[in-house]
PLY file of the C-alpha trace (Angstrom):
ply
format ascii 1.0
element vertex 382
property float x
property float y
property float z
element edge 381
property int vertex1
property int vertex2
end_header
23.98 8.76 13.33
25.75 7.05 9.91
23.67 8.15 6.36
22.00 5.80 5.05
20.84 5.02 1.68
18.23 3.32 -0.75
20.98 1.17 -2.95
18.28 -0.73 -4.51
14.71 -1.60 -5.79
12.55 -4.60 -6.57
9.08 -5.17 -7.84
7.20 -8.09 -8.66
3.76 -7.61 -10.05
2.07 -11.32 -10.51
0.57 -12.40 -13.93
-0.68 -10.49 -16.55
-2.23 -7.07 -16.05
-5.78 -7.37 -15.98
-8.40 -4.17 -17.73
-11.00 -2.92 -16.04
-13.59 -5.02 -18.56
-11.46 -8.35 -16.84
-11.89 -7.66 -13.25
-15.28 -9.40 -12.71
-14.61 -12.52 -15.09
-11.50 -12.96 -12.57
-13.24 -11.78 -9.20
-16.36 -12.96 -10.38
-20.06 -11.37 -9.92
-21.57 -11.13 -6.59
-25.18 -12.57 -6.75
-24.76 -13.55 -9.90
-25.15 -9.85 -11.32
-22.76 -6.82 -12.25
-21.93 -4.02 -9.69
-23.64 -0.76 -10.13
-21.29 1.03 -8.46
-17.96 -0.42 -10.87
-18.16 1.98 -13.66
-18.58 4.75 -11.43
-15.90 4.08 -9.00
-13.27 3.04 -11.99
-14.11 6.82 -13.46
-12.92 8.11 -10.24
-10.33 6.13 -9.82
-8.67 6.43 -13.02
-7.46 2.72 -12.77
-7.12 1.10 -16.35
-5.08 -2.56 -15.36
-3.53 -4.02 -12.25
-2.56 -7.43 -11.83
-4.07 -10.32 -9.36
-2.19 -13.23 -7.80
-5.32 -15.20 -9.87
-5.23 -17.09 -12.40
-7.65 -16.03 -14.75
-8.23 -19.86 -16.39
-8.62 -21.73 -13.44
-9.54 -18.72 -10.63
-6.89 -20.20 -8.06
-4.26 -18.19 -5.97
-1.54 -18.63 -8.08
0.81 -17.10 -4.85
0.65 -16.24 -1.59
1.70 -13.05 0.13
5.19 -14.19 1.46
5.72 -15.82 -2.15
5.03 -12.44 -3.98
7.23 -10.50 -1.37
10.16 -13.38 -1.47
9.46 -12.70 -5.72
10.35 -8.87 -5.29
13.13 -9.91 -2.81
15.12 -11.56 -4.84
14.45 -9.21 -7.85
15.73 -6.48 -5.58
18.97 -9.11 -5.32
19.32 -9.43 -8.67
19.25 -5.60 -9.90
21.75 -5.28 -6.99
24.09 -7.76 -7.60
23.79 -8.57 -3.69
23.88 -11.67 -1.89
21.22 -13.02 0.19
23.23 -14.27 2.97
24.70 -11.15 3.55
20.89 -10.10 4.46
21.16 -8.50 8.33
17.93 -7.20 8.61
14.76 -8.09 7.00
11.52 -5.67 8.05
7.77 -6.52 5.85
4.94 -4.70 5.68
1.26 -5.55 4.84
-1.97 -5.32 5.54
-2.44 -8.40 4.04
-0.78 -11.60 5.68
-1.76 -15.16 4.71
-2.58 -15.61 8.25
-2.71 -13.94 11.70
-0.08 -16.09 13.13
3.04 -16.89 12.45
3.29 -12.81 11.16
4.40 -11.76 7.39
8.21 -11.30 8.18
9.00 -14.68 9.18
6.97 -16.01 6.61
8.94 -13.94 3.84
12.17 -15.49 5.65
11.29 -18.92 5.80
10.08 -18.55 1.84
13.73 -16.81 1.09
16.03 -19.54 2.79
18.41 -17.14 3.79
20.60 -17.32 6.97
19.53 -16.25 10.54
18.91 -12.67 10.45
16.80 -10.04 12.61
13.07 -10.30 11.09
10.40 -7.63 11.92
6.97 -7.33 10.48
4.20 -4.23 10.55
1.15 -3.68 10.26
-1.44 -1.31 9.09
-2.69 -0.61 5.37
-0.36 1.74 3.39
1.53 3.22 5.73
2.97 -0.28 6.87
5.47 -0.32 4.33
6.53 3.36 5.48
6.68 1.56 9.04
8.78 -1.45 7.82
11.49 0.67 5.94
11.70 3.15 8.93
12.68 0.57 10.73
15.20 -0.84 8.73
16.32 2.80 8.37
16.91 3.42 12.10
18.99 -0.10 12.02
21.04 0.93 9.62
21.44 4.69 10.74
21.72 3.91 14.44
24.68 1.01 13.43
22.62 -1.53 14.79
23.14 -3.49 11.18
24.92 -2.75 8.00
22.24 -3.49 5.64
18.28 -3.84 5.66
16.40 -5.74 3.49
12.44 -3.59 3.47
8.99 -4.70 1.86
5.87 -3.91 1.20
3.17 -6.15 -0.45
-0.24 -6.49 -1.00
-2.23 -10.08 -1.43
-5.91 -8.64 -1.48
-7.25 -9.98 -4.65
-8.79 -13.33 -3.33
-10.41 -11.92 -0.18
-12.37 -9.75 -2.94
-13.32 -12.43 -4.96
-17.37 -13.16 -5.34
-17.30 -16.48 -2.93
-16.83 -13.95 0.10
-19.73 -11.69 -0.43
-22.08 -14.98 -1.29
-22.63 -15.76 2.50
-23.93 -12.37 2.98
-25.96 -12.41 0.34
-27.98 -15.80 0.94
-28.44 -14.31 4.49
-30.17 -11.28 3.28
-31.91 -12.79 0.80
-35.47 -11.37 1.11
-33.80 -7.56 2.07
-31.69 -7.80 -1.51
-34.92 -8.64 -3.21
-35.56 -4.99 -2.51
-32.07 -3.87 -2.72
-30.30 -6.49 -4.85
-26.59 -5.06 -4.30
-24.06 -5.30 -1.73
-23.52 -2.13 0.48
-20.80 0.49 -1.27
-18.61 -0.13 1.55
-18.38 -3.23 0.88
-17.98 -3.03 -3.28
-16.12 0.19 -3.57
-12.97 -1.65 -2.58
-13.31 -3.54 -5.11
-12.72 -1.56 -7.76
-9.52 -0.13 -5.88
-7.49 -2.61 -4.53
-5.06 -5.22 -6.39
-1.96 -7.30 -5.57
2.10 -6.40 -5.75
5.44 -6.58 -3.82
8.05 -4.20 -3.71
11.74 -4.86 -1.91
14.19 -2.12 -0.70
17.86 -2.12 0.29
19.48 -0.28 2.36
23.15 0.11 3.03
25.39 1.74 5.27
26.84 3.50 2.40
26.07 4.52 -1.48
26.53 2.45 -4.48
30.15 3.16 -6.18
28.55 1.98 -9.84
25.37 4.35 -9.97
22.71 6.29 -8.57
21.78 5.86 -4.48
19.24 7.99 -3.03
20.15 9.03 0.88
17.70 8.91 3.31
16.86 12.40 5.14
14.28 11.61 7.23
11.05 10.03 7.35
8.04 11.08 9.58
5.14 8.92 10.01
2.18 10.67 11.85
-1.78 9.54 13.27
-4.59 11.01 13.62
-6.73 8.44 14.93
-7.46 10.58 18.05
-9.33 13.05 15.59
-11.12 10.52 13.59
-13.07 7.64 13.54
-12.09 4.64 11.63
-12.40 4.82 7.83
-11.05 1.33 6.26
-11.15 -1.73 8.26
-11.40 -5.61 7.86
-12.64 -7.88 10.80
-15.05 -6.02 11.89
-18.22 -4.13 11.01
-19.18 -0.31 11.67
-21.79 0.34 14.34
-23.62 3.52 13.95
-21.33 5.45 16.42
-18.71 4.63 14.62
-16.72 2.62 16.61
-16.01 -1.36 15.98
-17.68 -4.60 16.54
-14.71 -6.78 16.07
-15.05 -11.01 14.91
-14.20 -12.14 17.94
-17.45 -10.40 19.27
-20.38 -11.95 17.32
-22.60 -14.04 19.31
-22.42 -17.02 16.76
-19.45 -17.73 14.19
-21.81 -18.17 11.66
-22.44 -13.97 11.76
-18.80 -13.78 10.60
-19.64 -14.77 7.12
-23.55 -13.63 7.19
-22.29 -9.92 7.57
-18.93 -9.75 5.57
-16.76 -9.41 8.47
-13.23 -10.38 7.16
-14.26 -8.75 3.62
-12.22 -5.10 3.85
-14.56 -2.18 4.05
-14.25 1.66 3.38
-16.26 4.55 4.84
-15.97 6.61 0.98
-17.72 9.73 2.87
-15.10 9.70 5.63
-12.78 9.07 3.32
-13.64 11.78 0.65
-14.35 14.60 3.33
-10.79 13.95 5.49
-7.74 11.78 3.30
-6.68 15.48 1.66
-7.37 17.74 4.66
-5.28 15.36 7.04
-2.86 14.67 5.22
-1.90 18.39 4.27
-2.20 19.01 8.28
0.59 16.58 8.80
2.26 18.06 5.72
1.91 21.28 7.47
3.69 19.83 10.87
6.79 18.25 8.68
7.41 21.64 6.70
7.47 23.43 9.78
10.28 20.82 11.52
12.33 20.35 8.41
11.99 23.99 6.77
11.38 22.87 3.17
10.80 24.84 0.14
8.77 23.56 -2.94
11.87 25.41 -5.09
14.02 22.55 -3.85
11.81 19.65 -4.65
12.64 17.80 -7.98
10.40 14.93 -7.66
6.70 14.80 -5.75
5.47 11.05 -5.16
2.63 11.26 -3.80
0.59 7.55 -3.22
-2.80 8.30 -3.65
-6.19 5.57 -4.29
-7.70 7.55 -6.67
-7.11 10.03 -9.68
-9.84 11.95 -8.31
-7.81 13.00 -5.17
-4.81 15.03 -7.72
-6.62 17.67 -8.25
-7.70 18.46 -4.76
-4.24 17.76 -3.60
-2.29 19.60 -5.90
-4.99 22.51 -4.73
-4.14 22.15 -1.53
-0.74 22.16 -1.64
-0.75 25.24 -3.69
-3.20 27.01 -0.63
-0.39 26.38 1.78
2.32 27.72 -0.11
3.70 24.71 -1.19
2.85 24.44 -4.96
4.98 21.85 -7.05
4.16 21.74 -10.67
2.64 18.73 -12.09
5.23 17.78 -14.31
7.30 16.99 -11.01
5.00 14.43 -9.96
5.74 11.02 -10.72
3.29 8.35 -10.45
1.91 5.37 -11.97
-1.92 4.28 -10.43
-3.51 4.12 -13.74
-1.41 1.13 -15.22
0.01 -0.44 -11.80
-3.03 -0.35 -9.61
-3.29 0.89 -6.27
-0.71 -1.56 -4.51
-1.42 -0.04 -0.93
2.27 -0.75 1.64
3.62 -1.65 -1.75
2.61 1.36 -3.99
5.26 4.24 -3.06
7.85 1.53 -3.23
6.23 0.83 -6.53
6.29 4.21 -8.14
10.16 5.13 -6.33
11.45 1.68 -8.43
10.09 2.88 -11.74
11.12 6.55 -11.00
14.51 5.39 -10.55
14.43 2.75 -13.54
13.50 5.47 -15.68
16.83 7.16 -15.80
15.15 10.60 -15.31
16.72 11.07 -11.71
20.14 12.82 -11.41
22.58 13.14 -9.05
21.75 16.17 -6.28
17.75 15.80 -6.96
15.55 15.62 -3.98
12.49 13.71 -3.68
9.39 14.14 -1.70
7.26 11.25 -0.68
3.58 11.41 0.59
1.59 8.39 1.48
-1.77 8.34 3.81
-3.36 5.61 5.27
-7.19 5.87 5.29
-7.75 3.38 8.23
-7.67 5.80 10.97
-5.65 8.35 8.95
-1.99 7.94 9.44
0.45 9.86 7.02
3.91 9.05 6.06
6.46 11.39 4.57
9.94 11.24 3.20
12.64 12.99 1.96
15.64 11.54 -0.18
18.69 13.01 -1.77
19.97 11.26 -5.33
23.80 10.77 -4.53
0 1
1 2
2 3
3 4
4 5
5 6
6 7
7 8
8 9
9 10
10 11
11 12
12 13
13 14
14 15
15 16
16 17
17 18
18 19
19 20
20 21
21 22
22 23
23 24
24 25
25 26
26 27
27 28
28 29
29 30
30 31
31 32
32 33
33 34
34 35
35 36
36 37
37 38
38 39
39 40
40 41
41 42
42 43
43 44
44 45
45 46
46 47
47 48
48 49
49 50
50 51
51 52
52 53
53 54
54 55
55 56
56 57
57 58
58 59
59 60
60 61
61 62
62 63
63 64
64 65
65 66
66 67
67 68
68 69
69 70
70 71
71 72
72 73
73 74
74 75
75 76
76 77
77 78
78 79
79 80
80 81
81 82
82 83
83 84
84 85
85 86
86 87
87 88
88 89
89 90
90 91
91 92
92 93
93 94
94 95
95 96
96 97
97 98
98 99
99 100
100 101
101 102
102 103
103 104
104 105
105 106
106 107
107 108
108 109
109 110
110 111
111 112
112 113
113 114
114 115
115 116
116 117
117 118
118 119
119 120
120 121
121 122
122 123
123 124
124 125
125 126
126 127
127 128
128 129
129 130
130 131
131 132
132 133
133 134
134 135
135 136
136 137
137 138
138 139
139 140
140 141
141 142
142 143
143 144
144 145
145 146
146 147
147 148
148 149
149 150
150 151
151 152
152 153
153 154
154 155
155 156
156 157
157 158
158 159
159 160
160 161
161 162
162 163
163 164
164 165
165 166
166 167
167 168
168 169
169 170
170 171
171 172
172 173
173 174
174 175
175 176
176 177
177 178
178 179
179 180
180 181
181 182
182 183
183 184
184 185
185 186
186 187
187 188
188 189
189 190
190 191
191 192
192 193
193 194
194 195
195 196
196 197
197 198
198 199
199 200
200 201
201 202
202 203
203 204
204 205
205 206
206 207
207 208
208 209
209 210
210 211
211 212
212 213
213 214
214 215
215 216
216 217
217 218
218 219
219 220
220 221
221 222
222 223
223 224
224 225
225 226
226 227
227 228
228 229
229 230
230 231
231 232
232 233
233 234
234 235
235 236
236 237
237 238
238 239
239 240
240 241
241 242
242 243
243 244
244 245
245 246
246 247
247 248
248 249
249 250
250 251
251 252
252 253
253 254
254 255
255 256
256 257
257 258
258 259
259 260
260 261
261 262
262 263
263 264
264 265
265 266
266 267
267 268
268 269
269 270
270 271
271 272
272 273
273 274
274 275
275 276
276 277
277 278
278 279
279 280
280 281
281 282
282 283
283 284
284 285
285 286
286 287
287 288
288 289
289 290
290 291
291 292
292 293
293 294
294 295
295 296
296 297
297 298
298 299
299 300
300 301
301 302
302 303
303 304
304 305
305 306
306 307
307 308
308 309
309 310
310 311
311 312
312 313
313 314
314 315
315 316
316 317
317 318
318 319
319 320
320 321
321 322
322 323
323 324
324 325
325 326
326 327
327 328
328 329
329 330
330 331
331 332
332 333
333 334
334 335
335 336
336 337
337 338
338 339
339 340
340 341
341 342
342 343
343 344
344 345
345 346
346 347
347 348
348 349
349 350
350 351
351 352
352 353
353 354
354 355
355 356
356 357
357 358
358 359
359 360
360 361
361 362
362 363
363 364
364 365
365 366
366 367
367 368
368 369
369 370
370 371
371 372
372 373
373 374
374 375
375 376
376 377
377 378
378 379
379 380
380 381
């Protein structure tokens, strides 16, 4: 197989960053009245701004998915001084399209104008972007292409804005009388979630005018035959925990009477598994790969929530593995959590920051609550 290396990073992050005393004038209140659950969540989270593809004047989308990823493409262009019709492979990931069909990837395309070129989208939630650059790793390491153009985005503000929940609540009027909140499923998300795009390239070889980082190898693992689903959208949660998807309700109306296309998170399933999981797949990759902490210059680990780094940094340290915290690099509290986007997020400003140096090695972690999916890479600063 021919190396192959990150050459390049883009981000676009839409508007103006928006603090946690902004997020409700922009996503607006749900029955009229503020969450209970915000201020708690937010001390969790550790989130102080991350930025909406809203206007905050007006409340309209101000872009669409495939606009913010075609944003971060050509910022990615830019920073690399490459040309877009030399593009050979382009690879999205989201777990937020603008629609089911046509899919993300071909959407991106048609927004970027550039020539006929293989075009593959994933899915999933924040592994997707893991997904989508794997792939355009294998092209480029198999020989298959010369070049791979990777993305991962996040358009999730609007399907979190108040008009979404209303539905529900008129149905449930007289049971919110006693209760007047939405479910914490339903709200915790949020509190969590906000919008970004983030473009890769990769080459066939390393830059001659700077930094590249070569790829090692990237494992992506699942767990869903361990664990019941944890975040979902399209569907609600029946009591044995499996799914009653849209396409099942007896009468469309129930679609918007019970939230069903709102995005929903199990926070017990998440709190009691996202760590343990993820350090089990950990586990598997130090065992195939033989890795020592000593050799690890940079940790970037993609988590939702400050309140998961202490527990993880715990863990790691109960397996052997213990990295000190001043070789962690990332930036939730003033970037949001981007989901597919984030890890692409935090590598770009990592790299930006002129702190990497040539022979560093870099460790990436990113779970995907869903059903529990883990990805993991390794790079090499060249």
């Amino acid at each position: 197989m021919t190396s192959a290396y990150i050459t390049g990073l883009g981000v676009f992050l839409p508007n103006e960053p928006v603090s946690n005393e902004e997020i409700e004038n922009i996503l607006g209140l749900i029955n009229g009245k503020p969450s209970k659950a915000k201020k708690r969540i937010l001390q969790n989270n550790g989130i102080k701004s991350r930025y909406y593809a809203i206007d905050p004047k007006t409340g309209k989308q101000t872009h669409t998915n495939a606009q913010l990823t075609a944003e971060a493409v050509h910022v990615l262009l830019r920073n690399s001084n490459f040309p877009i019709e030399e593009i050979e492979c382009l690879a999205c990931g989201t777990s937020s399209p603008d629609q089911f069909v046509p899919n993300h990837a071909v959407m991106v395309h048609g927004e970027l104008g550039c020539p006929v070129c293989e075009v593959i989208s994933t899915s999933g939630v924040c592994c997707s972007g893991m997904t989508a650059f794997k792939y355009g790793y294998m092209s480029v390491s198999s020989g298959l292409s010369k070049n791979a153009v990777v993305t991962g985005s996040e358009l999730v503000s609007s399907i979190l804005t108040a008009k979404f929940f209303q539905p529900e609540i008129e149905a449930k009027i007289q049971e919110l009388e006693a209760r007047p909140i939405i479910s914490f499923e339903k709200d915790f998300l949020r509190w969590m979630l906000s919008d970004a795009a983030a473009a890769v390239l990769i080459k066939d070889t390393p830059r001659q005018d700077g930094i590249s980082l070569r790829i090692d190898w990237v494992d992506i693992v699942s767990f869903a035959n361990e664990r019941e689903t944890c975040m979902y959208a399209g569907a609600v949660k029946r009591s044995d925990g499996s799914l009653h998807g849209w396409r099942d309700v007896e009468h469309p109306s129930e679609i918007w009477k019970e939230s069903y296309l709102v995005v929903k998170q199990d926070a017990k399933l998440l709190g009691e598994n996202i760590i343990s999981y993820g350090i089990k797949g950990l586990l598997q990759i130090l065992d195939k790969y033989r890795i020592s902490p000593d050799n690890i210059d940079w940790l970037l680990p993609h988590y939702s929530s400050e309140y998961f780094m202490q527990p993880l940094y715990t863990s790691l340290e109960n397996i052997g593995f213990s990295i000190p915290l001043d070789k962690w690099f990332t930036n939730l509290t003033y970037k949001g959590n981007t989901g597919s986007a984030s890890i692409f997020v935090i590598l770009e400003e990592l790299m930006s920051s002129g702190k990497v140096k040539r022979g560093d090695k870099i460790l990436c972690l990113v779970p995907e609550s869903a059903r529990f999916s883990y990805a993991y890479m390794h790079l090499t600063a060249v």
